[in-house]
gemmi code that builds the backbone of each chain (N, CA, C; Angstrom):
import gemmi

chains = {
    "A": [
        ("UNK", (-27.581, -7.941, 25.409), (-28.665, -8.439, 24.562), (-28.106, -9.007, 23.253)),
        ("UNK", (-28.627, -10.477, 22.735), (-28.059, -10.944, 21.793), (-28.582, -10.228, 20.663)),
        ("UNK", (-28.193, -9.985, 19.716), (-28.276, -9.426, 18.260), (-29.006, -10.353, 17.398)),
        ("UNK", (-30.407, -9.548, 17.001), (-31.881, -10.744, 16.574), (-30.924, -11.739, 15.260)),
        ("UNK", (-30.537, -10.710, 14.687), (-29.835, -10.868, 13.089), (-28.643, -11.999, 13.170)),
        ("UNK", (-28.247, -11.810, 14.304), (-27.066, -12.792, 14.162), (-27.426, -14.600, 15.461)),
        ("UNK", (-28.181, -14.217, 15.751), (-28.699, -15.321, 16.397), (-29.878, -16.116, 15.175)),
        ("UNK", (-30.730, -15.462, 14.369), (-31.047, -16.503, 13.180), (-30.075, -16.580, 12.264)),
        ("UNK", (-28.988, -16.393, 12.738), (-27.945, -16.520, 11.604), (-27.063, -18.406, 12.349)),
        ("UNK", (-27.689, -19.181, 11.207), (-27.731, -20.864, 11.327), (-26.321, -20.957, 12.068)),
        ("UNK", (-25.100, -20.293, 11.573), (-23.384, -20.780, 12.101), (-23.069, -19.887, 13.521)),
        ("UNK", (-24.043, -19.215, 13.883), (-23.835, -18.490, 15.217), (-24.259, -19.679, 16.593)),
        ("UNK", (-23.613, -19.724, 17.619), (-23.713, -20.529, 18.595), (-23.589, -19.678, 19.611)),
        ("UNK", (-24.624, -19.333, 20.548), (-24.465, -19.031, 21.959), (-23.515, -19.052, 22.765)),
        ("UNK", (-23.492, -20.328, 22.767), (-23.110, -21.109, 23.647), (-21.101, -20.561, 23.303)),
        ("UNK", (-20.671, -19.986, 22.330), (-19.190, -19.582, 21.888), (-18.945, -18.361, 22.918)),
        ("UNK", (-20.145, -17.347, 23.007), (-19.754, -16.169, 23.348), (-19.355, -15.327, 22.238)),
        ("UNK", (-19.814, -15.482, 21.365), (-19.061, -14.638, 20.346), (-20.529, -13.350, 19.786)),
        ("UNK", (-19.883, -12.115, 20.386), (-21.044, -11.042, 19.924), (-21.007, -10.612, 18.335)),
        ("UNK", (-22.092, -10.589, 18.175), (-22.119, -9.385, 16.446), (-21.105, -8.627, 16.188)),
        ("UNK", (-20.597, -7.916, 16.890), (-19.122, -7.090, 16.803), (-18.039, -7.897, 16.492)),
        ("UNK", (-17.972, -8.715, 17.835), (-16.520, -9.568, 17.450), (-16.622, -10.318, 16.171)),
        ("UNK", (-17.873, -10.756, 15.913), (-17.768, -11.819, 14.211), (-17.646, -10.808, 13.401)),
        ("UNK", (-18.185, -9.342, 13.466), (-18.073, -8.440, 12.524), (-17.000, -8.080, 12.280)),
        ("UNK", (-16.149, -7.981, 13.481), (-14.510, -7.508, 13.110), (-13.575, -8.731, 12.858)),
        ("UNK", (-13.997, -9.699, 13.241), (-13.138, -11.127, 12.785), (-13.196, -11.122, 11.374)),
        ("UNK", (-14.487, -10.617, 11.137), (-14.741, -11.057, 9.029), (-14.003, -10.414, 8.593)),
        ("UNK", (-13.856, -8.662, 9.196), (-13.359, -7.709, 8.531), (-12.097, -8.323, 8.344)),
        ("UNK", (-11.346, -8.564, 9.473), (-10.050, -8.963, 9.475), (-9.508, -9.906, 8.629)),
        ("UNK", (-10.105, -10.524, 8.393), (-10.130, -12.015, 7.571), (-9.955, -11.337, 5.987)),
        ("UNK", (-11.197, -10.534, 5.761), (-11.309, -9.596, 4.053), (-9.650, -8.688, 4.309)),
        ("UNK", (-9.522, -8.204, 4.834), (-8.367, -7.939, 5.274), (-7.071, -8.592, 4.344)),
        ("UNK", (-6.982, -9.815, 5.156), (-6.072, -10.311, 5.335), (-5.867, -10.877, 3.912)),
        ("UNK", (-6.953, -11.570, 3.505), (-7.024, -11.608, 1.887), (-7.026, -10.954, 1.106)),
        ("UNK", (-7.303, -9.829, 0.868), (-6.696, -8.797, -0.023), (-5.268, -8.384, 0.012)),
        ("UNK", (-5.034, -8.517, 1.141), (-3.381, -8.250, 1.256), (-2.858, -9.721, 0.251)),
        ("UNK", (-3.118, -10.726, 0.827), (-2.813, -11.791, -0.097), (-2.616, -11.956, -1.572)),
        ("UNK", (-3.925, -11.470, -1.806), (-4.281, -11.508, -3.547), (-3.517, -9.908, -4.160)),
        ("UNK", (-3.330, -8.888, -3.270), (-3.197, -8.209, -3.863), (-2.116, -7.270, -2.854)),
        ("UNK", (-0.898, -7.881, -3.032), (0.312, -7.638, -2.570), (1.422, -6.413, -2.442)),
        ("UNK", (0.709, -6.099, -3.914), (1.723, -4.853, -4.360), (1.120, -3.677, -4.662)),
        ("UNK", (0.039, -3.835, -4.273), (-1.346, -3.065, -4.046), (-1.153, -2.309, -3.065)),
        ("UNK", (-1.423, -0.641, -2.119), (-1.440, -0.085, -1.359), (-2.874, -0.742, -0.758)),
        ("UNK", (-3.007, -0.700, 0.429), (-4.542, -1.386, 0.939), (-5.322, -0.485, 0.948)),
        ("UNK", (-5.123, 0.831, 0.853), (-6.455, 2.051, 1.156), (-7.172, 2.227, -0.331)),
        ("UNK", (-5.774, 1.924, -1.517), (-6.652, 2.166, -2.696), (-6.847, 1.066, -2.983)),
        ("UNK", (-6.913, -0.154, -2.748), (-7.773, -1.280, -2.855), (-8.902, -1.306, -2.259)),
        ("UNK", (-9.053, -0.883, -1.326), (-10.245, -0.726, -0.549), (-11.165, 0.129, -0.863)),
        ("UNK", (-10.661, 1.464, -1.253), (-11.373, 2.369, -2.100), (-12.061, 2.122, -3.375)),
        ("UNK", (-11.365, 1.586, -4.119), (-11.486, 0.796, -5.598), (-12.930, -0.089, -5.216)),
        ("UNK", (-12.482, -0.707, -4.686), (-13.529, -1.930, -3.774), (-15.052, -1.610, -3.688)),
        ("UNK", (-14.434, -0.183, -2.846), (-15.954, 0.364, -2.433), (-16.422, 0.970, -3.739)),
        ("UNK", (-16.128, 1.812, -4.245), (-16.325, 2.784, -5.343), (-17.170, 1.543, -6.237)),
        ("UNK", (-16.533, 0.454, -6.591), (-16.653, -0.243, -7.824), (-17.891, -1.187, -6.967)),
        ("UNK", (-18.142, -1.146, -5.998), (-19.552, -2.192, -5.303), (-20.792, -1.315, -4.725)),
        ("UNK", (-20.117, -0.334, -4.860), (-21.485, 0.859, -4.314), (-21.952, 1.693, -4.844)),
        ("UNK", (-20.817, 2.190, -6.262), (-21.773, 2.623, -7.174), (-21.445, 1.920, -8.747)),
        ("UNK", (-22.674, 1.850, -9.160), (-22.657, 0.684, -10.268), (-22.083, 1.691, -11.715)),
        ("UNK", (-22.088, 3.314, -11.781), (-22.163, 3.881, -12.666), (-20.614, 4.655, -12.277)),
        ("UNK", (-19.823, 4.082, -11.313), (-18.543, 4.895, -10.853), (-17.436, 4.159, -12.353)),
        ("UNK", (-16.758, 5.451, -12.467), (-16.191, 5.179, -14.039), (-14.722, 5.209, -13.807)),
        ("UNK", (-14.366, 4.284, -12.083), (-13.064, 4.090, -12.112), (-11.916, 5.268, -12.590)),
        ("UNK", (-11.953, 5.941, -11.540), (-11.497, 7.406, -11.436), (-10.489, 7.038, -10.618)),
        ("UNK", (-8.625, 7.038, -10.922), (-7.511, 6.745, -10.078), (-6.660, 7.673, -10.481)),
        ("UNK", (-6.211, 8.064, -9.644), (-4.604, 8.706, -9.611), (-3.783, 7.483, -9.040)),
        ("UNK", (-2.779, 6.932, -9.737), (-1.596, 6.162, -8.927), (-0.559, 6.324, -9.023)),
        ("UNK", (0.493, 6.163, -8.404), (1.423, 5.730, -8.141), (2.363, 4.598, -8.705)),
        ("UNK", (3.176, 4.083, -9.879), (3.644, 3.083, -10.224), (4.975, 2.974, -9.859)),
        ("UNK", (5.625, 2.375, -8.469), (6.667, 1.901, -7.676), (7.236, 0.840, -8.503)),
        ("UNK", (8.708, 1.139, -9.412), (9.236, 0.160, -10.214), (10.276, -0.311, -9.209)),
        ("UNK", (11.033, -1.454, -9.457), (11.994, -1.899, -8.230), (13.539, -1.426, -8.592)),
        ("UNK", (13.998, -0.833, -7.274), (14.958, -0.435, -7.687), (16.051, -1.125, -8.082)),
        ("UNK", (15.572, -2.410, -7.805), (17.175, -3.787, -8.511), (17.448, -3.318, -9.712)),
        ("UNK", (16.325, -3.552, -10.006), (16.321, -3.601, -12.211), (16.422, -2.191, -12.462)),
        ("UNK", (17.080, -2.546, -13.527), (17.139, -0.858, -14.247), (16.174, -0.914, -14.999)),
        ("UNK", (15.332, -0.283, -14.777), (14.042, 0.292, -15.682), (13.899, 1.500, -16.177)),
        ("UNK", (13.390, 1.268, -17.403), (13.692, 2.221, -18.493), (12.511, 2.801, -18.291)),
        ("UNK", (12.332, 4.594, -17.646), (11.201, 5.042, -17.348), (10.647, 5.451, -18.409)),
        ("UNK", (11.105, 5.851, -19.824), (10.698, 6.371, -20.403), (9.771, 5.487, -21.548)),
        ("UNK", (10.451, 4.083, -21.479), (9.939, 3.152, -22.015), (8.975, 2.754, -21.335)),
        ("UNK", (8.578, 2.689, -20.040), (7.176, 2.458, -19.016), (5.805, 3.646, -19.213)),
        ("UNK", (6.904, 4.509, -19.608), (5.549, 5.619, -19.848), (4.957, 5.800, -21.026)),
        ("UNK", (5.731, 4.989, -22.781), (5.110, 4.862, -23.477), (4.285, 3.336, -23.508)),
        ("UNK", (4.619, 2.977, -22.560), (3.639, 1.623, -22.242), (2.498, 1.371, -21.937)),
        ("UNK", (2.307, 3.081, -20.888), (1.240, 2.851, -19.967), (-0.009, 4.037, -21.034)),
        ("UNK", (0.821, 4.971, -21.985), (0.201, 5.579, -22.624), (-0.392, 4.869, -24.051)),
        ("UNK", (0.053, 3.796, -24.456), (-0.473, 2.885, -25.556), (-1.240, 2.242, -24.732)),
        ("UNK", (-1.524, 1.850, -23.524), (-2.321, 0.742, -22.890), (-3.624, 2.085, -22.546)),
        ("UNK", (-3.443, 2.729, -22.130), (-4.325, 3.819, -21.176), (-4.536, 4.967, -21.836)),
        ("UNK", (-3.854, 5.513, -23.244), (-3.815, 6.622, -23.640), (-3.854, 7.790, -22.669)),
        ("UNK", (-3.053, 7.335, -21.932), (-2.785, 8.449, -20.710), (-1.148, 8.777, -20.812)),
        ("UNK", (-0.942, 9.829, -20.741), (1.201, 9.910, -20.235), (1.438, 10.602, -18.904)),
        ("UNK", (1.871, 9.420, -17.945), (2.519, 9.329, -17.018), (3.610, 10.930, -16.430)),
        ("UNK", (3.375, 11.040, -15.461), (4.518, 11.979, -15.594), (5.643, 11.300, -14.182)),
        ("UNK", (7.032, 11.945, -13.869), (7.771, 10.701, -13.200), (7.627, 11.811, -11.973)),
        ("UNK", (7.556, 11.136, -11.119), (7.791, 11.598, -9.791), (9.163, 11.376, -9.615)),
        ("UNK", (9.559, 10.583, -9.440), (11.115, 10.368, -8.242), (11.871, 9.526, -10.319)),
        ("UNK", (12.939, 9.655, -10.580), (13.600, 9.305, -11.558), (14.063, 8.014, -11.110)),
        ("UNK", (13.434, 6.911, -12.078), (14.131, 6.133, -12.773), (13.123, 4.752, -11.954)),
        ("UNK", (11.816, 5.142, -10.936), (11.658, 4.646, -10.008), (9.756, 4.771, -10.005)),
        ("UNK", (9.382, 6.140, -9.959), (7.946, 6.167, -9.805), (7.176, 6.763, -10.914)),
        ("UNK", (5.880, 6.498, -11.497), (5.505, 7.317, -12.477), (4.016, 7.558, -11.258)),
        ("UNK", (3.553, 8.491, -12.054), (1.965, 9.126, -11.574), (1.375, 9.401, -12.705)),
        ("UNK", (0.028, 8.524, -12.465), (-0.340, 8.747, -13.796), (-2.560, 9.095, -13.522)),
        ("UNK", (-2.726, 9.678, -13.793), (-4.715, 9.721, -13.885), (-5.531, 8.959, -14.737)),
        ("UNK", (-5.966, 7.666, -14.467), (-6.435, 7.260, -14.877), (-8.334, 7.115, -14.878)),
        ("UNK", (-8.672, 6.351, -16.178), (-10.202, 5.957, -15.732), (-10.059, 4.432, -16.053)),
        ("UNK", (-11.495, 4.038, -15.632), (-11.803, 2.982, -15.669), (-10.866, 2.108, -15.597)),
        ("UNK", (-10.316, 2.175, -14.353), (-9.366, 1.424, -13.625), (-9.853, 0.434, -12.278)),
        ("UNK", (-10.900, -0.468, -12.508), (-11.295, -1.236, -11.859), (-10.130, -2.403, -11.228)),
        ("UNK", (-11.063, -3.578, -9.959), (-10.043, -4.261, -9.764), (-9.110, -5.417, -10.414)),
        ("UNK", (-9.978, -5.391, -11.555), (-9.622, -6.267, -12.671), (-8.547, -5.641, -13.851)),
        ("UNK", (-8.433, -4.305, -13.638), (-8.134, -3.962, -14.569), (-6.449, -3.474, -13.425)),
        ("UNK", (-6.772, -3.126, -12.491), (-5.700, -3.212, -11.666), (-4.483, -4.407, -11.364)),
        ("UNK", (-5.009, -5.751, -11.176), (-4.972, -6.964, -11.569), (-3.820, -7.140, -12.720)),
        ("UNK", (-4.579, -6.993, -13.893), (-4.344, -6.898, -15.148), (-2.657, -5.988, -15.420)),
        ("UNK", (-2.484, -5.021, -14.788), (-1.598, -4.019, -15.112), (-0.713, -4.606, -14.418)),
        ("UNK", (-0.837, -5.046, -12.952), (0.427, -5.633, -12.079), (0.962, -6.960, -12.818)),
        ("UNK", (0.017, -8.097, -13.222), (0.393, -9.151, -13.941), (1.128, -8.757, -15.300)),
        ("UNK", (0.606, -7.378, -16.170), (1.465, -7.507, -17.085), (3.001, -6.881, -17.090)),
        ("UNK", (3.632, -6.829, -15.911), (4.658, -5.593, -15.876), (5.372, -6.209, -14.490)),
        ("UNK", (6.633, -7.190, -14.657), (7.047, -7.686, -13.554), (7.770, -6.997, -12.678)),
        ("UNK", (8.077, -5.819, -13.482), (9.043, -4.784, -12.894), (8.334, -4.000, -12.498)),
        ("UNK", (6.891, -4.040, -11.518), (6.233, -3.082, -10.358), (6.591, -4.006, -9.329)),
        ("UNK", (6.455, -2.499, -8.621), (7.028, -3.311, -7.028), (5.624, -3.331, -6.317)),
        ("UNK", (5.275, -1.850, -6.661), (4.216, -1.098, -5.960), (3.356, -0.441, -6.358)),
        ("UNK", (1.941, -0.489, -6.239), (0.957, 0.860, -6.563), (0.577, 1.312, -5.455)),
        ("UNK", (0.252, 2.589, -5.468), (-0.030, 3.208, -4.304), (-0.931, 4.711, -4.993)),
        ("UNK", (-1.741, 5.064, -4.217), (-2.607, 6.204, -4.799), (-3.751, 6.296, -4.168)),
        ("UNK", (-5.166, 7.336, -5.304), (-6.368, 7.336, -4.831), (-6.991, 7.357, -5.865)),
        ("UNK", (-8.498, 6.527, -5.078), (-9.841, 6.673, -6.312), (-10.665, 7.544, -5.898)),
        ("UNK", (-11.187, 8.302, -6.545), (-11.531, 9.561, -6.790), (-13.188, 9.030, -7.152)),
        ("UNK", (-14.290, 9.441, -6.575), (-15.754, 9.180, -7.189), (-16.096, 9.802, -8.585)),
        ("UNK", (-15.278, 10.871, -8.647), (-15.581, 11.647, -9.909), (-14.344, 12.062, -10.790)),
        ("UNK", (-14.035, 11.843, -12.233), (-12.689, 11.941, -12.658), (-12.495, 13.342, -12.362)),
        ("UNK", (-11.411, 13.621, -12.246), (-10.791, 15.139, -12.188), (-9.356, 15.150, -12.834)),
        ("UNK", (-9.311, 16.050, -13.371), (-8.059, 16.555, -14.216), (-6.717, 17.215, -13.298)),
        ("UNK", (-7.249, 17.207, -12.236), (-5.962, 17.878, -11.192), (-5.143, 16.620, -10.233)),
        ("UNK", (-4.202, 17.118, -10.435), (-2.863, 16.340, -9.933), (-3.004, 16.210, -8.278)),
        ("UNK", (-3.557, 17.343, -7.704), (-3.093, 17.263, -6.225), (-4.312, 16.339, -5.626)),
        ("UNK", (-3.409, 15.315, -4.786), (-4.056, 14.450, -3.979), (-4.064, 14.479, -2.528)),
        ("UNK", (-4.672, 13.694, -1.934), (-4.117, 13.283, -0.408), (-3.012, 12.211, -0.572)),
        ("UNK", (-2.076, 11.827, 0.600), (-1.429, 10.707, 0.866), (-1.941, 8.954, 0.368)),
    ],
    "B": [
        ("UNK", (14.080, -16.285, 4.564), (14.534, -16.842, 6.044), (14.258, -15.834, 7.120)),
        ("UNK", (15.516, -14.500, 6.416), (15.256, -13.468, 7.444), (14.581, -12.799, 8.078)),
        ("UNK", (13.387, -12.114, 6.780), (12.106, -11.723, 6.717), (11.120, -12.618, 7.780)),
        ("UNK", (11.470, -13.648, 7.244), (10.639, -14.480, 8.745), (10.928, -14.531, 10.024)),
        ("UNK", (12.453, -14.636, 10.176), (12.098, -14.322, 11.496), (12.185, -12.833, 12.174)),
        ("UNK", (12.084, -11.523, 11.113), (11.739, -10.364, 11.922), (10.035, -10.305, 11.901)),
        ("UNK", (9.447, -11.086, 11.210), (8.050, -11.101, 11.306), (7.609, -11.943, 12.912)),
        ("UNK", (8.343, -12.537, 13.284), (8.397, -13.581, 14.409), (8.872, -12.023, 15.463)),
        ("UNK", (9.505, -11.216, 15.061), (9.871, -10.574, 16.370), (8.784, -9.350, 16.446)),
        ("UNK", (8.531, -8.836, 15.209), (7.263, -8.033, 15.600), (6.155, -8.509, 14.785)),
        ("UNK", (5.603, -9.122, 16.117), (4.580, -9.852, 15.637), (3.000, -9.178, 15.275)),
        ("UNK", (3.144, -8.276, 15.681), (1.689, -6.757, 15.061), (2.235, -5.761, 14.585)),
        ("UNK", (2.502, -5.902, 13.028), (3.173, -4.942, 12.147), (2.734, -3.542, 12.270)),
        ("UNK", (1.197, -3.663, 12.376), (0.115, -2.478, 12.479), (0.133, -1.317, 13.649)),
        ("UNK", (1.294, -1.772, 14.407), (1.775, -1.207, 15.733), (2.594, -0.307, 15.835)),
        ("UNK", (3.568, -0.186, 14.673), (4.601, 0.390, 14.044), (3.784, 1.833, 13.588)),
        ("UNK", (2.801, 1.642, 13.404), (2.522, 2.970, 12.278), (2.734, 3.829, 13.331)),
        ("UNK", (3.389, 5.340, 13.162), (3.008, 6.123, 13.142), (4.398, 7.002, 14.556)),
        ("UNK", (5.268, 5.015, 14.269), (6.814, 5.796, 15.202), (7.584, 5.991, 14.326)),
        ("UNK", (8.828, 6.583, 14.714), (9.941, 6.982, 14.113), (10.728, 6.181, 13.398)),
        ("UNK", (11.226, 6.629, 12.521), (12.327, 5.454, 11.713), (13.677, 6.389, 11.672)),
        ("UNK", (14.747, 5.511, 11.924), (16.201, 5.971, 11.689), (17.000, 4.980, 10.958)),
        ("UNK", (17.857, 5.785, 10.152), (18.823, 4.785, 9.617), (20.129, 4.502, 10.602)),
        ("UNK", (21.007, 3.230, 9.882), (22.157, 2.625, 10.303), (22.637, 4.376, 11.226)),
        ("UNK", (23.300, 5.431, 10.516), (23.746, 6.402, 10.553), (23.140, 6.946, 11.432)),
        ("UNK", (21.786, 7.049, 11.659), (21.200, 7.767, 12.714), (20.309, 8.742, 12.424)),
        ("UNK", (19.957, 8.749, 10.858), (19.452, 9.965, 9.883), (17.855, 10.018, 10.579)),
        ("UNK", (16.971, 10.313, 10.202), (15.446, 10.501, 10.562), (14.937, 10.307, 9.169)),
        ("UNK", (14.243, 9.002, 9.271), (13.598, 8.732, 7.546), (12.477, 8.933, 7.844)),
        ("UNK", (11.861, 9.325, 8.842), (10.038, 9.984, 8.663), (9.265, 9.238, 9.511)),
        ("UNK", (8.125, 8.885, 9.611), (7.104, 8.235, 10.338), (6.837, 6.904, 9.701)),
        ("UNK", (6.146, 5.886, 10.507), (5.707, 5.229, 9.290), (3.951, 5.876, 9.556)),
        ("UNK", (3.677, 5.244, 8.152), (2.566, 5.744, 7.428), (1.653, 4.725, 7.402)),
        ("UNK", (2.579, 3.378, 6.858), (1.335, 1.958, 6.006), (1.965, 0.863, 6.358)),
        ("UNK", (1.614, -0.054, 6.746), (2.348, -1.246, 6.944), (1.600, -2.252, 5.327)),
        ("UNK", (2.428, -2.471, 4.252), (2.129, -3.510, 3.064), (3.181, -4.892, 3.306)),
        ("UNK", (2.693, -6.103, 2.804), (3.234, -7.092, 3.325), (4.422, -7.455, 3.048)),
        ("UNK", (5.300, -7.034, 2.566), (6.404, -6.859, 2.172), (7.379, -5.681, 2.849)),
        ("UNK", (6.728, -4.242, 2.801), (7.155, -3.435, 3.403), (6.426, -2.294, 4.190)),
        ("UNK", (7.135, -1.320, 4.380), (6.467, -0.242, 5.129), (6.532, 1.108, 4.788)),
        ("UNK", (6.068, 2.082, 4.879), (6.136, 3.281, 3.864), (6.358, 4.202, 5.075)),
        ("UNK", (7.256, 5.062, 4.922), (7.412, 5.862, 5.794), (7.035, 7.671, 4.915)),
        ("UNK", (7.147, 8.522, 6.116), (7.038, 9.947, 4.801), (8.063, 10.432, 6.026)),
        ("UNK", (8.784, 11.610, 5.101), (9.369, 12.746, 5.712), (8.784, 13.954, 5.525)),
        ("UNK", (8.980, 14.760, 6.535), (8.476, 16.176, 5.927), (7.139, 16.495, 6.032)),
        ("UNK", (7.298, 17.861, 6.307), (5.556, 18.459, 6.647), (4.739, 18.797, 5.568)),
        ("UNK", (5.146, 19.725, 4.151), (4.273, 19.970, 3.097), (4.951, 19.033, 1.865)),
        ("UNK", (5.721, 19.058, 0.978), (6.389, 18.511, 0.569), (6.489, 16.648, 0.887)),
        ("UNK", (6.195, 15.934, 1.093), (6.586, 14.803, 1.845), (7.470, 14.062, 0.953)),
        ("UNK", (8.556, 13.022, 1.767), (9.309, 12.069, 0.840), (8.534, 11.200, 1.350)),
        ("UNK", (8.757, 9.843, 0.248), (8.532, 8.622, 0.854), (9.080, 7.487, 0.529)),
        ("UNK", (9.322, 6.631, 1.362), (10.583, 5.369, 1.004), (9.654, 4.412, 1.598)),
        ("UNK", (9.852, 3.144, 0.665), (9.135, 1.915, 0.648), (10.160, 0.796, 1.408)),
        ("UNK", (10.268, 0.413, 2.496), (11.219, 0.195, 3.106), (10.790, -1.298, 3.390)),
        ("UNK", (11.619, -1.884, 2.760), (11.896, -4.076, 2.995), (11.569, -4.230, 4.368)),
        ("UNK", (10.189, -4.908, 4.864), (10.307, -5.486, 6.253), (11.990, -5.832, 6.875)),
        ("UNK", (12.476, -6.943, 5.919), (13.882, -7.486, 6.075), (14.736, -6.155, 6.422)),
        ("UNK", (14.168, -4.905, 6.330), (15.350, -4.174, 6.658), (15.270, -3.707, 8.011)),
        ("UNK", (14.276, -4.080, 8.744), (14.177, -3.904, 10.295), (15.425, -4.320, 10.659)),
        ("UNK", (15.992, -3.708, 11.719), (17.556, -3.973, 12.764), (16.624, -3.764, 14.061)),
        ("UNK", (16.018, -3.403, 14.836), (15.951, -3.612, 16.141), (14.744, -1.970, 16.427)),
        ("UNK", (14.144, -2.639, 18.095), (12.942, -1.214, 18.179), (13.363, -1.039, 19.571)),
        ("UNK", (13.962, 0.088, 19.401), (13.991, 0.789, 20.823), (13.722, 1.952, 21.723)),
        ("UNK", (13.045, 1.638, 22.686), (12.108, 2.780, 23.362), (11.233, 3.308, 22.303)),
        ("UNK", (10.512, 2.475, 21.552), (9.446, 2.797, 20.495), (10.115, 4.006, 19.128)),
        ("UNK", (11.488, 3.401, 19.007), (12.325, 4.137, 18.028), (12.169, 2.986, 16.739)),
        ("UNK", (12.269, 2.802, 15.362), (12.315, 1.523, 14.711), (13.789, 2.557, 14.248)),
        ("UNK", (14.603, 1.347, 14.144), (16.536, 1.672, 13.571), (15.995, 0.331, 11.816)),
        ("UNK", (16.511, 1.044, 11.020), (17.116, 0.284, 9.943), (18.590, -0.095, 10.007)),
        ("UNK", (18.804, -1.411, 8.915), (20.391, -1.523, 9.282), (21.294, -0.831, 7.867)),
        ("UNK", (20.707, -0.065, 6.873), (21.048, 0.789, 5.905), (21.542, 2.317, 6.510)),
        ("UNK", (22.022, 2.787, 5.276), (22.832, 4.140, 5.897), (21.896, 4.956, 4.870)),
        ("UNK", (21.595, 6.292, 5.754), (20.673, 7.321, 5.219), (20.727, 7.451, 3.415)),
        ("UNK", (22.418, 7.136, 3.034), (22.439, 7.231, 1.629), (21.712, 6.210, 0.831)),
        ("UNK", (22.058, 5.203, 1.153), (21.298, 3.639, 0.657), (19.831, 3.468, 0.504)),
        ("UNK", (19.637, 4.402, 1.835), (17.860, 4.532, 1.640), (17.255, 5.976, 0.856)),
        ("UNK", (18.273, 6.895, 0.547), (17.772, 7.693, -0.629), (17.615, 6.813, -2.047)),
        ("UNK", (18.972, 5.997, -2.408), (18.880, 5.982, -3.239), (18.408, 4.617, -4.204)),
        ("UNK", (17.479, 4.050, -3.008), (17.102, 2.304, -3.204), (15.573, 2.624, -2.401)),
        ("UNK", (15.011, 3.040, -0.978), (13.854, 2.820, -0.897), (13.144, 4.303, -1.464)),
        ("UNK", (13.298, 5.097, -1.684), (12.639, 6.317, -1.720), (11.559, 6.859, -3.201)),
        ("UNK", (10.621, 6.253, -3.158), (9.835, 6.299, -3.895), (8.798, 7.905, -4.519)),
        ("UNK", (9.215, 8.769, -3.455), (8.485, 9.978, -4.022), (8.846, 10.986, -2.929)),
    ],
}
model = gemmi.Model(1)
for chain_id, residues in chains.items():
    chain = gemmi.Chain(chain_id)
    for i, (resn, *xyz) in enumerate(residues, 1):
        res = gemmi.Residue()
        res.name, res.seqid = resn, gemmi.SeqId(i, " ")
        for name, pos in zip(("N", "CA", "C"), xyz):
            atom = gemmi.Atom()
            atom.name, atom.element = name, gemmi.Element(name[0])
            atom.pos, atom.b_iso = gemmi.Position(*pos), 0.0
            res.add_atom(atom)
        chain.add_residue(res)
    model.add_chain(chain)
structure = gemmi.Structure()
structure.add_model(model)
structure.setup_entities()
């Protein structure tokens, strides 16, 4: 049975074979594929999370724990990254792995503001982490 | 260059998750975890986990659903290992 919703939907054609599912998972794939694009150095689960959090609830106050993956070419001065991120965020970082990762709890860390942090700091490789619906003061996360 | 053509040899990155990784040496660097477009994240370890952010480009070859790096267990402590 064709799908009412996607048959008055003007760019759907019969005549393709193409069900509600398959266009549904083609789109997904597609949002997918562009976020990976735009946002490279980004882990995809906390982009996606971020995503949701920041489009589904209008009053979510950008609640992150991350991960900041510096590259190991460059010598980066961790200690100088963590008074960086604490003048920008009034937050202090603490280092996971030396010379390489900080972890830090942030708020109001939207995707713009995510954006914002990778563009200003050429020496990230990587973020990686979680958004949290509600801030919390505790360190332990999932993967 | 290179990067491209190991993207040409495994052509569904997303396929990878969740086999084994070994180094040059033969070490056990963990599972993978994430495939990001650049690289792949593997973890070691059951409570505790490590994790190394590992260069697509550093793929060497997949066998019997094994993935081999062409680095030696030391190289990847002390260059991919992120936490």
């Amino acid at each position: 049975m064709e799908n009412k919703n996607l048959v008055n939907d003007p760019s759907y054609h019969p005549d393709q074979g193409i069900t509600a599912a398959e266009q549904l998972l083609s789109s997904y794939k597609e949002f997918l594929a562009q976020s990976t694009k735009l946002f490279p150095k980004v882990d995809q689960k906390l982009l996606l999370d971020i995503v949701h959090f920041e489009t589904t609830y209008k009053d979510w106050e950008g609640s992150v724990l991350i991960r900041i993956v510096y590259s190991s070419n460059s010598q980066v001065n961790t200690e100088k990254k963590k008074e960086e991120i604490y003048e920008k965020y009034q937050k202090m970082p603490e280092e996971v792995k030396e010379d390489r990762t900080l972890r830090v709890k942030l708020i109001r860390m939207y995707i713009k503001n995510l954006e914002e942090l990778i563009n200003s700091d050429n020496d990230i490789e990587f973020i990686s982490g979680s958004a949290t619906l509600t801030p919390s003061d505790s360190y332990s996360d999932s993967p | 260059m290179e990067s491209e053509r190991k993207n040409r040899i495994v052509e569904d990155w997303q396929s990878l998750v969740n086999k084994p990784v070994y180094s040059s040496n033969g070490k056990d660097i963990g599972i993978v975890q994430a495939i990001q477009p650049e690289f792949f994240i593997t973890s070691f370890g059951s409570i505790t986990k490590d994790r190394y952010l590992i260069p697509k480009a550093s793929l060497q070859s997949i066998n019997s659903g094994i993935i081999y790096i062409k680095e030696d267990s030391d190289f990847v402590e002390q260059n991919f290992k992120f936490e």
